[in-house]
Steps between C-alpha positions, in 0.01 A plus 500: 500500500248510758593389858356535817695510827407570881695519803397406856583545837470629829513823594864663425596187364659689204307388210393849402855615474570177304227540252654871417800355429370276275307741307816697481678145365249434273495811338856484447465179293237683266172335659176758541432454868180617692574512873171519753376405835212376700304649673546760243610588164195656396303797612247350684750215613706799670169617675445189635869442572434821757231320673632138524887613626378834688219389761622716767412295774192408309390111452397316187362170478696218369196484154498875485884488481510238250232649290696828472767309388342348263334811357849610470610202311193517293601868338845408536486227245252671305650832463922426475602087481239365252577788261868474549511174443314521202746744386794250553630653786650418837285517774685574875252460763585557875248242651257418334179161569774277708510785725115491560507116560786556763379803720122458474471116452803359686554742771099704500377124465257577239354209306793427255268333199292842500807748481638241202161583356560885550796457388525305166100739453665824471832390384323451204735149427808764502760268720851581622786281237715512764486637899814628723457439878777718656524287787653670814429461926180700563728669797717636259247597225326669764755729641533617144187536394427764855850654415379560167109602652714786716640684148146505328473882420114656605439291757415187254558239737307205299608264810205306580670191399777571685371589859382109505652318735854234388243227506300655230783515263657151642147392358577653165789393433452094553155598243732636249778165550185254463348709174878463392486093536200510344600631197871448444451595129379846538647610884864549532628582855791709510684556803462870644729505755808552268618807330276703260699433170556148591144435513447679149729304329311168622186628411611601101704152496191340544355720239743486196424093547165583460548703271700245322219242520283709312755602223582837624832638519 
C-alpha cells in the first residue's frame, strides 16, 4: 500500500518527533515505511539544506529562497517519494509544498498562484493523502526549538528560522490554520500543546480510520 503523509508546523512544534514515532508505529504493524524531510533527503537536498538554514548573518531573497526550496523538492520527489510510492510504500515527510505556500507565500508574500505552479511543476502530481498540522503557540514552539538549537553538536545551529522575530511565526501559524480550512480532507490539526504520547495516539486513530476506508487493516 502506498501512502503519502507530511507533517507541518512551526518551528519546535513537535512534528518531527511525531513523525518518528509513527515510523516506529508503522513498522510495528508490518507496513514498509520511508521516512524523509525537506529541505533535504537527498544529497544535493542536504547541500542546499546548509545554505538555506545556515546563512550566518547572510541574506537571501524571498525568490532565491523559494527557488532553493524548490530545487530541493524537485530531487526530493524525484530521487525517494515517487519511487517509494511506486514501490507501495509509506512515505513520512517532515514538511513538505504546504510549507512553501506558508513561509514564502503567506508570510515572504510571494505571488501565491506562481509558488502553486512551482509547486504542483516539480511535485511531479505526487500530493500528500493526508497532512498533520501539530498545532501549538509559536511562544512555546519557539522556546523549544532554541533549547533544542543550544544541544546541536559542531556548532550546527540551522536557526535562521528561528532568530525571526514572534510575529514571523504568529504569521505562520494563522497560514498553516487557513491551508487547514481550506482543505479539511487532507489537513488534520492536532493539538501540540499536550503530552507527546497523547498526541501519537490521535494522530494513528486518525490513521487506522483511514486505513480502514481503504480496506487496510
Amino acid at each position: 500500500m502506498s501512502l503519502f503523509i507530511t507533517f507541518e508546523g512551526v518551528e519546535g512544534s513537535g512534528k518531527t518527533t511525531q513523525m518518528e514515532m509513527l515510523k516506529e508505529h508503522l513498522e510495528w504493524k508490518g507496513f514498509h515505511v520511508v521516512s524523509t524531510r525537506e529541505p533535504g533527503g537527498t544529497e544535493l537536498g542536504e547541500k542546499i539544506r546548509g545554505v538555506l538554514l545556515n546563512m550566518e548573518g547572510q541574506t537571501i531573497a524571498p525568490w532565491s529562497e523559494l527557488l532553493l526550496y524548490e530545487v530541493c523538492r524537485a530531487q526530493l520527489v524525484s530521487e525517494v517519494i515517487k519511487p517509494a510510492l511506486l514501490d507501495k510504500k509509506i512515505v513520512l515527510c517532515d514538511r513538505f509544498a504546504d510549507s512553501t505556500i506558508v513561509y514564502q507565500g503567506c508570510v515572504r508574500g510571494l505571488n501565491l498562484e506562481a509558488i502553486a505552479s512551482l509547486n504542483e511543476w516539480v511535485s511531479q502530481g505526487v500530493m500528500p493523502t493526508i497532512t498533520f498540522i501539530i498545532d501549538c503557540q509559536p511562544e512555546i514552539g519557539l522556546k523549544r526549538a532554541l533549547a533544542r538549537i543550544d544541544t546541536r553538536p559542531n556548532g550546527n545551529k540551522e536557526d535562521r528560522f528561528e532568530r525571526e522575530n514572534i510575529e514571523f511565526h504568529k504569521r505562520i501559524r494563522d497560514g498553516y490554520l487557513q491551508l487547514a480550512k481550506e482543505s479539511p480532507d487532507r489537513i488534520k490539526v492536532i493539538n501540540g500543546n499536550r503530552d507527546i504520547p497523547v498526541i501519537h495516539k490521535e494522530i494513528c486513530g486518525i490513521l487506522d480510520t483511514k486505513f480502514e476506508a481503504m480496506g487496510e487493516k
